[in-house]
matplotlib code that plots the C-alpha trace (Angstrom):
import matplotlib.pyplot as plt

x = [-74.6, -73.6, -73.0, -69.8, -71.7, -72.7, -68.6, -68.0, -66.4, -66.7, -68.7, -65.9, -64.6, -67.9, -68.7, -65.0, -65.6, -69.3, -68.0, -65.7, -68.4, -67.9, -71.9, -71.5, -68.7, -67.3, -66.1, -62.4, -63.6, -66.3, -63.8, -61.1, -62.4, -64.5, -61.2, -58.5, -61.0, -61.8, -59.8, -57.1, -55.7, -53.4, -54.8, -53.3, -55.4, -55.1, -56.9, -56.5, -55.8, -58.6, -60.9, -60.9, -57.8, -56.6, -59.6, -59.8, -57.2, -57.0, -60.5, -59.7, -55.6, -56.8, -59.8, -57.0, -54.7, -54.4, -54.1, -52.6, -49.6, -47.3, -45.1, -45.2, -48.3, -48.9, -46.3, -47.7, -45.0, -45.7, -43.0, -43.0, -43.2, -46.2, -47.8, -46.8, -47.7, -51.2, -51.6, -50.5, -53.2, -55.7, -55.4, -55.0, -58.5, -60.2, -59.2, -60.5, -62.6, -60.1, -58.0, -54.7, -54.1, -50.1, -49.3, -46.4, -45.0, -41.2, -39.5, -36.4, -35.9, -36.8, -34.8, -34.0, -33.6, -37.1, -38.5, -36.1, -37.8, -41.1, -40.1, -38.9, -42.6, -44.0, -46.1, -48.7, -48.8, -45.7, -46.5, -43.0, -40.3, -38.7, -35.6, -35.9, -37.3, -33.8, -31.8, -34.2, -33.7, -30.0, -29.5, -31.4, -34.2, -37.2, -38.2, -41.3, -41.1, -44.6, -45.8, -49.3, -50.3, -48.3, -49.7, -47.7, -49.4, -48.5, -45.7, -45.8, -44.3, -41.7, -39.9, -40.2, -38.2, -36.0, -37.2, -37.0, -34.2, -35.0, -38.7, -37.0, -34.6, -37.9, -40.3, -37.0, -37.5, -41.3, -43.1, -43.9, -47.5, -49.1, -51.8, -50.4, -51.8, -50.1, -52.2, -50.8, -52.2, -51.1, -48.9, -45.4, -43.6, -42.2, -45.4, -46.0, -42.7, -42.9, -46.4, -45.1, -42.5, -43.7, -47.7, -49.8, -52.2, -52.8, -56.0, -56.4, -59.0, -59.2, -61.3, -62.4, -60.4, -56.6, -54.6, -58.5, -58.5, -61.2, -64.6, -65.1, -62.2, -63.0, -60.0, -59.2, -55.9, -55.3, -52.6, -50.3, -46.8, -44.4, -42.9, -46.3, -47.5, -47.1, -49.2, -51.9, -51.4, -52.1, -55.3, -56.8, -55.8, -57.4, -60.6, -61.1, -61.2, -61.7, -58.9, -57.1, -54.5, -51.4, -49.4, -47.3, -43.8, -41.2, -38.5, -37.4, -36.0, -38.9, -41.2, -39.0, -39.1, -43.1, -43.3, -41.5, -42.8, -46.2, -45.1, -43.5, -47.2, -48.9, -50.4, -50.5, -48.1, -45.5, -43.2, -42.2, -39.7, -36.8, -33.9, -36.3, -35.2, -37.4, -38.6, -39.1, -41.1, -43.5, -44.1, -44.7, -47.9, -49.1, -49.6, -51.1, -53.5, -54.6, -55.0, -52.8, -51.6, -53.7, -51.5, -48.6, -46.1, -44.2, -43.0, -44.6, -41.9, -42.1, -46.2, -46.6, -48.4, -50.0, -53.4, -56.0, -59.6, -60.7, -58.5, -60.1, -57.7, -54.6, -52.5, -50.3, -47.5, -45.6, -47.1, -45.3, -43.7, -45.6, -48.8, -49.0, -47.8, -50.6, -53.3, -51.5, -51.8, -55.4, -56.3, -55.7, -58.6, -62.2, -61.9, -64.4, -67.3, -66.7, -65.5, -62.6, -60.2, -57.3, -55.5, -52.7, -51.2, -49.5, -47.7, -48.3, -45.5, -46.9, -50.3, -49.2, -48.3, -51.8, -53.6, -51.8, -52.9, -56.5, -55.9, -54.7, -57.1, -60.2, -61.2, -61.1, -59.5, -61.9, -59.9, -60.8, -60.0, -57.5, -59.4, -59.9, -59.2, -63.1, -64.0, -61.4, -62.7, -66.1, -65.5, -63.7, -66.4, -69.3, -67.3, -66.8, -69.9, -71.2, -69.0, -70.2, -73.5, -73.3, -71.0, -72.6, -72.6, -72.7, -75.9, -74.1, -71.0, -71.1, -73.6, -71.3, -69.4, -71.8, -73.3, -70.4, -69.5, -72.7, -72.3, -69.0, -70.0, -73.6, -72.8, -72.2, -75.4, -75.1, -74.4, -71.2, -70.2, -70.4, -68.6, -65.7, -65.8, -65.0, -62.3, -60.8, -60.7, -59.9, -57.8, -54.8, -56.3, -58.1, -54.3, -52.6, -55.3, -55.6, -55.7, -54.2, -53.9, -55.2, -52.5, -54.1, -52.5, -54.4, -53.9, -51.9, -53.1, -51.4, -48.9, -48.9, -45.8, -45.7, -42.7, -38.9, -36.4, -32.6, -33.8, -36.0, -39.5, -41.0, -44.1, -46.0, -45.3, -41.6, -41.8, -43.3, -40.9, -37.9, -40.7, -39.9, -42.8, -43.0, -40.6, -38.3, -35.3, -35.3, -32.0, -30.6, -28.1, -26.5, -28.1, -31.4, -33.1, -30.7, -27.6, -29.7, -30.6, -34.0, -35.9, -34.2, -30.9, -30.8, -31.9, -29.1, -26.9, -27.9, -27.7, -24.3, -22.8, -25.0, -23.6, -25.1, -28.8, -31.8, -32.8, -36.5, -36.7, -40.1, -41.1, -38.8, -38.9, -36.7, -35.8, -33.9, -30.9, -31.6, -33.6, -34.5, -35.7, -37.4, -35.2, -35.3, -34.4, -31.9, -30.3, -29.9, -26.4, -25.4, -26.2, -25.5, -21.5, -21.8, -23.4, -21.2, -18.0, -19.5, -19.7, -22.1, -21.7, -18.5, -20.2, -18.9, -21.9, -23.0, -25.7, -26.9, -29.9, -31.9, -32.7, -36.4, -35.6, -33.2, -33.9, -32.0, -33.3, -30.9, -28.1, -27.9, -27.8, -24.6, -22.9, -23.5, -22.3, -19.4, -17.9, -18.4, -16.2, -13.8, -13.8, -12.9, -9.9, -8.5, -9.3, -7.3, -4.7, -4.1, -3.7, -1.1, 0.7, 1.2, 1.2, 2.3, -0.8, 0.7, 4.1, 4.8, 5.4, 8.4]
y = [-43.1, -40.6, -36.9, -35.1, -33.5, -37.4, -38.0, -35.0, -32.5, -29.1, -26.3, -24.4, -27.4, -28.1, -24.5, -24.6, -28.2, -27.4, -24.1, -26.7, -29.1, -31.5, -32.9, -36.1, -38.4, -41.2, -44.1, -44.4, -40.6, -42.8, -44.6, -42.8, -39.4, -40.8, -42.6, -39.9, -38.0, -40.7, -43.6, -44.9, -47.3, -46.2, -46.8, -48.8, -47.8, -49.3, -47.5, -46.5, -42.8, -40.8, -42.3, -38.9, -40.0, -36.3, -35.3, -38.6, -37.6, -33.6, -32.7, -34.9, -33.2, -29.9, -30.7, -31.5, -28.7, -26.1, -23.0, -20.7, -23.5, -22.5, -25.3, -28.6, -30.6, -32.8, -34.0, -35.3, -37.4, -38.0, -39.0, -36.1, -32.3, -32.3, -34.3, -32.2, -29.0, -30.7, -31.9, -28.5, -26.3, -28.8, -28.5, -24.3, -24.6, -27.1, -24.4, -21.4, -20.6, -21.7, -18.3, -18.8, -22.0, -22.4, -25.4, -25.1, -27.6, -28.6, -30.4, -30.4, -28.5, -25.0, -22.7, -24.6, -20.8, -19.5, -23.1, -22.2, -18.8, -20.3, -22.8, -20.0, -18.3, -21.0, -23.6, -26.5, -28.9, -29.7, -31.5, -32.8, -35.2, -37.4, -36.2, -32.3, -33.0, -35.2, -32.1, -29.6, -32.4, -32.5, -29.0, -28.7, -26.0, -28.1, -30.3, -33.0, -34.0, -31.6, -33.6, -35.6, -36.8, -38.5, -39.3, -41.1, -41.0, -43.4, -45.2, -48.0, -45.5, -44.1, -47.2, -48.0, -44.3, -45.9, -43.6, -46.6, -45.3, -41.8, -42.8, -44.9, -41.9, -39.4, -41.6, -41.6, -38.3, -37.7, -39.1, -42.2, -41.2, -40.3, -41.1, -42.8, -43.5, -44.9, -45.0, -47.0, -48.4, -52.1, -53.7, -55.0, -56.7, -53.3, -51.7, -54.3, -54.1, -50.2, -51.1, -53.0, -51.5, -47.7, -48.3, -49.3, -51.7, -50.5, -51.0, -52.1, -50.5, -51.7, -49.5, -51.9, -54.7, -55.6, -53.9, -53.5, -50.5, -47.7, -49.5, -46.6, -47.3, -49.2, -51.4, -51.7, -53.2, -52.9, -55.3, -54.5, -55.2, -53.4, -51.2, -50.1, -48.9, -45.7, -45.0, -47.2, -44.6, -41.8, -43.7, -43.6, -40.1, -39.5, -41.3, -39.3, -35.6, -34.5, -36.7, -35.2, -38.1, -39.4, -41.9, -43.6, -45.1, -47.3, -45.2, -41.1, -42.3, -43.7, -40.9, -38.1, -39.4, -40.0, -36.5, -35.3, -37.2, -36.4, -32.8, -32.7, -34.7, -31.4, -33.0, -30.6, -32.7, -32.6, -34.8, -35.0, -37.0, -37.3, -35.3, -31.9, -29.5, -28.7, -25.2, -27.1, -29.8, -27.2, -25.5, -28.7, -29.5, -26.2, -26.4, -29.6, -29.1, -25.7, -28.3, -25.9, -30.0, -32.5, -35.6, -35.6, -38.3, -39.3, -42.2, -43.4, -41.7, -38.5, -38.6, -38.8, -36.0, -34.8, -34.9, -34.4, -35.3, -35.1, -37.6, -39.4, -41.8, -43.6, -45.0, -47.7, -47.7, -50.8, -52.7, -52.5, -55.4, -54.4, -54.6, -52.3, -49.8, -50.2, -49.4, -47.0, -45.9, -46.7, -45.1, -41.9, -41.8, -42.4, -40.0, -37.9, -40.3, -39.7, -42.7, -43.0, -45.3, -47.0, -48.4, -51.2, -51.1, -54.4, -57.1, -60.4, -60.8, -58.7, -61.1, -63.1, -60.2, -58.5, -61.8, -61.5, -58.0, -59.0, -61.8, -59.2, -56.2, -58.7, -57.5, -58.2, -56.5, -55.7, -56.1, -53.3, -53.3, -50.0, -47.5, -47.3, -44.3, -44.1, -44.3, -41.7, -39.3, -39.7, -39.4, -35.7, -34.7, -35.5, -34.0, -30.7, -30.9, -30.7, -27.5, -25.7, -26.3, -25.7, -22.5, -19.1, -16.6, -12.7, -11.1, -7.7, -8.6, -10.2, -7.7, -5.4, -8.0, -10.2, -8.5, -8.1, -12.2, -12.7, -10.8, -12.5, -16.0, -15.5, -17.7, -20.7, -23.0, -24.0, -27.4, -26.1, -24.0, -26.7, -28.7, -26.2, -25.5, -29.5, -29.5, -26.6, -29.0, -32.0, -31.5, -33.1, -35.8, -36.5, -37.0, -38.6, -41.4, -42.1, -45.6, -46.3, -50.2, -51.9, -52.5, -55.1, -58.1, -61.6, -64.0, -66.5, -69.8, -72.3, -74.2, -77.5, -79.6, -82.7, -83.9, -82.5, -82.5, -81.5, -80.0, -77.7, -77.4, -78.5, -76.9, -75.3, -71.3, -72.5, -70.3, -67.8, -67.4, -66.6, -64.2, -60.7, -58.2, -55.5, -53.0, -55.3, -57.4, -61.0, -61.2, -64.3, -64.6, -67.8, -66.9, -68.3, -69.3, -71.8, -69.3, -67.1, -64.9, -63.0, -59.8, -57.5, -58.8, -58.5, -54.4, -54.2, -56.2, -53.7, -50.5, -51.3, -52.3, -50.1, -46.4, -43.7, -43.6, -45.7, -49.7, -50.0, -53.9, -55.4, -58.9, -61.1, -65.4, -66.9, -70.3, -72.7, -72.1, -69.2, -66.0, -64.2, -60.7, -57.8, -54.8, -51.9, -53.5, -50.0, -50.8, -54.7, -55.0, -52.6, -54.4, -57.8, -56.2, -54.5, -57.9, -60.5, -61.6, -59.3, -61.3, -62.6, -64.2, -65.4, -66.7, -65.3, -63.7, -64.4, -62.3, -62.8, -61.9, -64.9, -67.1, -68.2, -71.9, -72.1, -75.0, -72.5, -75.6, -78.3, -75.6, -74.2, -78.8, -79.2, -76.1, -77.4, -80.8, -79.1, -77.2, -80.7, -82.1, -79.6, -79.3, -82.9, -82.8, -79.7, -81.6, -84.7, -82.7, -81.3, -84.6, -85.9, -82.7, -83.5, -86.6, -87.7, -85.1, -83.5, -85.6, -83.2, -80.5, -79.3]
z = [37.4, 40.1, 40.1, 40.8, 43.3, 44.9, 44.2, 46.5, 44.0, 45.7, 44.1, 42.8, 41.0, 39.6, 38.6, 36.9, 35.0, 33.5, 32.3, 30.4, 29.6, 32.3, 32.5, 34.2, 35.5, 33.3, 34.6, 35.7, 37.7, 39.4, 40.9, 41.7, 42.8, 45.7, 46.7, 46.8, 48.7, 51.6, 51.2, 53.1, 50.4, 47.7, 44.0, 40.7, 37.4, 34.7, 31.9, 28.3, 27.0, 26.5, 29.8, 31.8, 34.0, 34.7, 35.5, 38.2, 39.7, 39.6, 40.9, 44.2, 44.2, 44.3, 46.6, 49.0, 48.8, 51.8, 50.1, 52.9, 52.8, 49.9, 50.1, 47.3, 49.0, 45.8, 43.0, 39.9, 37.5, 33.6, 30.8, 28.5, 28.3, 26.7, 29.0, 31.7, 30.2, 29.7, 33.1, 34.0, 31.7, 32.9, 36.6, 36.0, 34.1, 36.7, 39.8, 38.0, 41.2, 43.9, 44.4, 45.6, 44.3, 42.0, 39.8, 38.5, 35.3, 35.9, 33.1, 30.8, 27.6, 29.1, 31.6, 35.2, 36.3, 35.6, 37.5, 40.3, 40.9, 40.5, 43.1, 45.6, 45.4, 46.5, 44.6, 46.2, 43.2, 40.8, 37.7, 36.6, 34.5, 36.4, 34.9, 35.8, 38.8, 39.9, 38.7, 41.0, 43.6, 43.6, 43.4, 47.1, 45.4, 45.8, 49.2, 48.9, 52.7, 52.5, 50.0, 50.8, 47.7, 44.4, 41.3, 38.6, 34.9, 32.2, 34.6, 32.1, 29.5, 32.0, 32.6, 28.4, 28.5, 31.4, 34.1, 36.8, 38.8, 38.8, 40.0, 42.9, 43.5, 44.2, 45.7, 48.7, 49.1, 49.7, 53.3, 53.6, 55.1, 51.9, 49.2, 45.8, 42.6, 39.6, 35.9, 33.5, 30.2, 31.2, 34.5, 33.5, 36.5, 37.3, 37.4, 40.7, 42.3, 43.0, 43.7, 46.1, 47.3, 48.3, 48.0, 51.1, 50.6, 47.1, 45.2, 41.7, 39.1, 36.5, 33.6, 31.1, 30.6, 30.2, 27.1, 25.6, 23.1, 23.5, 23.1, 20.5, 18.3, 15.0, 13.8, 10.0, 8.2, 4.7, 2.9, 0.4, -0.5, 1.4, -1.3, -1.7, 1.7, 0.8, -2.2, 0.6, 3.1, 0.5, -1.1, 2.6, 3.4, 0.0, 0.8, 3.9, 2.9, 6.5, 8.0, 11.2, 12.2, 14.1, 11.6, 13.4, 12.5, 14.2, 13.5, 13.5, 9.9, 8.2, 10.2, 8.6, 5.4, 5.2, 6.6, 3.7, 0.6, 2.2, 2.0, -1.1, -2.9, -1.3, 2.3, 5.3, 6.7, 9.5, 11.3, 14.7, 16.3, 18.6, 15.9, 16.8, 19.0, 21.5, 19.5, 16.7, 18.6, 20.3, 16.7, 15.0, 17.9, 18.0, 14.0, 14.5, 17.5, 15.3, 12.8, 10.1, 9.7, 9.6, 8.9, 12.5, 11.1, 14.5, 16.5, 19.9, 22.1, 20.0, 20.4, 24.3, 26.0, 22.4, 23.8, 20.9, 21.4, 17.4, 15.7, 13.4, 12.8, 14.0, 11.4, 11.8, 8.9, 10.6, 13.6, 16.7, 18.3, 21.6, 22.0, 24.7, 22.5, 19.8, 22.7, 23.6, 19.5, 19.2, 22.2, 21.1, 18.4, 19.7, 22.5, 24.5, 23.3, 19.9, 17.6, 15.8, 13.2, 13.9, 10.6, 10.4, 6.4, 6.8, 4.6, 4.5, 6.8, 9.6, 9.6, 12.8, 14.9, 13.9, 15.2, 18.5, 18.9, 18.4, 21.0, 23.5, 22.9, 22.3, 19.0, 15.6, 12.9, 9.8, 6.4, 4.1, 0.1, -0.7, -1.8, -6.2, -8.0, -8.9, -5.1, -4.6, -6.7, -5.9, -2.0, -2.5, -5.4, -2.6, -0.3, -1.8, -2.9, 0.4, 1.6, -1.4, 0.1, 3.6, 3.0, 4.5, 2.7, 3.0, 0.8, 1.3, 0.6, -2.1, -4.0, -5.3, -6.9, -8.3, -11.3, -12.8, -12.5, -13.6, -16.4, -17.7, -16.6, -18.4, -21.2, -19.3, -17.8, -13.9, -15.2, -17.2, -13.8, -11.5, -13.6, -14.2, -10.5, -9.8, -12.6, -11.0, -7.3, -8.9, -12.1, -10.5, -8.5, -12.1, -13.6, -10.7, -10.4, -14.1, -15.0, -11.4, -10.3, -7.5, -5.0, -2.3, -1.9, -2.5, 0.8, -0.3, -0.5, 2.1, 1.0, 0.4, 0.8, -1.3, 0.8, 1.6, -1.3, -0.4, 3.2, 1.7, 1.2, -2.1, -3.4, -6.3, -4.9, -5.7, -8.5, -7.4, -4.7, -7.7, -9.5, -8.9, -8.6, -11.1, -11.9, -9.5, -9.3, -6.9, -5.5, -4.2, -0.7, 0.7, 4.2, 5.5, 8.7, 10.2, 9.8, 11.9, 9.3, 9.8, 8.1, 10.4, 9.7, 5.6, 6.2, 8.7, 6.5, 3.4, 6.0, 6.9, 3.0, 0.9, 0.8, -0.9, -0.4, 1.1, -0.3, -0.7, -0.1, -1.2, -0.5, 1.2, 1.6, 4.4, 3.8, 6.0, 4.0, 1.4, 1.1, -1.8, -1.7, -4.3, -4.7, -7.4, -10.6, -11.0, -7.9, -8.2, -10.0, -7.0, -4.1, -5.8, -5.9, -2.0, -0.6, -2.1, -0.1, 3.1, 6.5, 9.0, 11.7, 10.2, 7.4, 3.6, 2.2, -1.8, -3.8, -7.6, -9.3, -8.8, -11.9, -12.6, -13.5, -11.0, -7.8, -4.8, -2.4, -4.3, -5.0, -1.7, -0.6, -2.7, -1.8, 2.3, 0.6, -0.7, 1.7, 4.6, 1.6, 1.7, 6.0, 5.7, 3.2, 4.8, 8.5, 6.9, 5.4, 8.8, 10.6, 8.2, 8.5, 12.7, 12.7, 16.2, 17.7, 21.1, 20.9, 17.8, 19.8, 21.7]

ax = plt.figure().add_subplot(projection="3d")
ax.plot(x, y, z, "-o")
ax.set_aspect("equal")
plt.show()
């Protein structure tokens, strides 16, 4: 392994990075150090959060900066504010020693002004939003035809957040003799075609492998039913007294709301999401990277730029449809060599996507039983346990206090004080995991079909499939696979007819030509009434509570029978009426 002194890292940069424990290059620096500093080719690489990549590409940026020339000489693009401010604090730390050196973060959500003045002193490096820096552009404040060097981080995230154009627009205005780089986590096509289109004879490296996770990242799911992924999220949070993690969710509602009931059950808890305002935002990461919070609810665009290298876990409450994106997740545990969770609390349903991510990122997910009450318990006893152990304490201090504790705790044996000492911890957690069930789900066995009845699928889970879970109703609706009628479609369906407050749908069974889903038995008579005679896809929507003994397969058969009959006699009905076709009409 080589030296950053072998890489050709100056001496002020190296005094500046062992100060901040820098001891010897990791990989992705390896390569692209030695390359910014004397290569001709421009650079593609493609490498996970958490590899060292602004490191790779500062040291060389600021290696190259003339410092007597105060105009922009290097332009660094990321997708968030808090990734630029990152970039930003990092290049300020890595050029302690090199005097005369400005970088200078541009972005939206603070005063244009204050950028503008900090523009008119005179800066070398910009770390910027493409946004902002189309706005600084336009207004004719900043010029990048001094610019010899651009780096783009996370471009695969830019063009999610639809930066494309504004990308195009910038790369127009900077020279067309000078060193790129792009990092992205993977390459979608548009990745290649700016690639393409503005690098020169680009090299790609490649840290790792494709869309592979952090080689120090464990991966665990835990399956439940969906209307009890919550109380699964708390059992793990539970079972790791030291937990520090990012859980993410798919949408600023759901994120908001776990944030809250987290809150409200007495977690250090926060949310953060795209509703914040930007004051709100920066209070909600400073609490968490002072770890004040220890559980950061927030969705993947919200999360970008929060660089933390302690996590110890990532926590997947729904799987994301990319899986680009859950890299991205995992990859922000297991940092800095240290190793790290990342946790997918799935349903049944959400099996098949799992397997594709563990197709894509080469490893396997480990299934893990929710955690019991009686491991619970035991975990957080050991636990504090251990702190009462380890905890200093001060002789002199504590003298002038302790005879008289002594004196009024005499009666009691060590035994009897530990003990009252744990029941004063764990009273509650005592109460609130009482008698509590196991929640994991069984796999369900695969179903065997002992031939087609009626167009539908006859086997012995029939059933179970009209069985509600407990404390639930099963609700029957007239809409199933071939009418186009998915998951996604009954909670829109619900969202859109359902006034009031939020459905908590449990487990839900697409057939060809029904579904039948688990709601709240308090709220069943309610939706049956919102869904019934509501339209999709110009199809009359009807909704019961479904019946145990009741064959949905052969009743949802005759009604198809039915209403053929009924197209015919009306289609009949209609010919007799015009008789004569065309000639009938002047």
């Amino acid at each position: 392994m080589s030296t950053f002194e072998e890489l050709g890292v100056n001496e002020p940069l190296r005094k500046a990075i062992a100060e901040l424990g820098f001891e010897m290059p990791m990989p992705v620096q390896e390569k692209v150090i030695p390359h910014l500093l004397t290569g001709d080719n421009d650079v593609v690489a493609l490498a996970q959060t958490g590899t060292g990549k602004t490191a790779a590409f500062g040291l060389p940026v600021i290696q190259r900066i003339d410092v007597d020339n105060h105009t922009p000489q290097a332009l660094i693009l990321s997708p968030t504010r808090e990734l630029c401010l990152q970039i930003a604090g990092d290049l300020a730390d890595f050029s302690k020693y090199i005097h005369g050196l400005t970088v200078l973060p541009v972005y939206g959500g603070s005063s244009i002004e204050s950028q503008i003045r900090g523009l008119k002193s005179g800066v070398q490096i910009i770390v910027a939003t493409p946004g902002r820096l189309i706005d600084l552009i336009n207004r004719g404040v900043v010029r990048l035809d001094g610019v010899h060097t651009v780096i783009l981080d996370e471009a695969d995230e830019m063009l999610n957040m639809g930066f494309l154009d504004s990308i195009n627009d910038i790369l127009e205005h900077v020279p067309d003799e000078r060193k790129m780089l792009m990092f992205s986590a993977t390459m979608p096509t548009d990745i290649a075609k700016i690639a393409k289109r503005y690098m020169h004879d680009y090299e790609e490296f490649v840290i790792g492998t494709r869309n592979e996770g952090s080689q120090n990242v464990k991966h665990v799911y835990y399956m439940v039913n969906a209307r009890d992924k919550y109380l699964a999220l708390k059992r793990i949070a539970d079972y790791s007294p030291n937990i520090y993690a990012i859980i993410f969710c798919r949408t600023r509602r759901d994120t908001q709301e776990i944030a809250d009931k987290l809150i409200a059950d007495g977690y250090n808890a926060d949310a953060l999401h795209g509703d914040l305002s930007q004051q709100q935002r920066d209070m909600v990461m400073k609490k968490f990277r002072d770890r004040v919070t220890r559980l950061l609810v927030a969705t993947d665009v919200a999360a970008r730029g929060l660089d933390v290298d302690d996590l110890t876990h990532v926590i997947n409450f729904g799987l994301p449809d990319d899986t680009a994106v859950y890299t991205h997740r995992s990859g922000r545990t297991g940092r800095a060599g240290k190793t790290g969770i990342s946790v997918a609390i799935i349903h049944s349903r959400e099996k098949g996507k799992m397997r594709e991510i563990e197709k894509k990122i080469g490893k396997t997910f480990e299934r893990k039983e929710v955690p019991t009450a009686e491991q619970i318990i035991e975990k957080q006893l050991y636990s504090l346990a251990d702190r009462l152990e380890k905890v200093e304490v001060d002789d002199d201090a504590m003298s002038k206090y302790l005879a008289g504790v002594v004196k009024k705790l005499g009666w009691l044996t060590s035994e009897d004080i530990i003990k009252r000492i744990l029941s004063l911890e764990f009273n509650r957690l005592l109460d609130y995991y009482r008698d509590a069930p196991k929640i994991d789900v069984i796999d369900e066995k695969p179903r065997k079909e002992r031939g087609k009845r009626n167009g539908e699928p006859r086997d012995d889970s029939d059933k179970d499939r009209r069985t509600a879970g407990k404390g639930m109703a099963r609700l029957y609706v007239n809409l199933g696979k071939r009418d186009g009628f998915y998951a996604g479609n009954l909670i829109e369906m619900l969202n859109k007819n359902v006034t009031g407050h939020r459905v908590d749908v449990g487990r839900i069974d697409l057939m060809p030509s029904y579904s039948l889903f688990d709601v709240k038995k308090a709220d069943s008579r309610k939706l049956v009434e919102a869904l019934t005679g509501a339209d999709f896809m110009g199809k009359r929507v009807y909704c019961e509570v479904a019946e145990a003994g009741k064959d949905y397969g052969r009743a949802s058969a005759r009604k198809a029978r039915e209403k053929v009959s009924v197209d015919f006699d009306n289609f009949a009905s209609y010919k007799k009426r015009n008789k004569g076709g065309r000639s009938s009409r002047k």
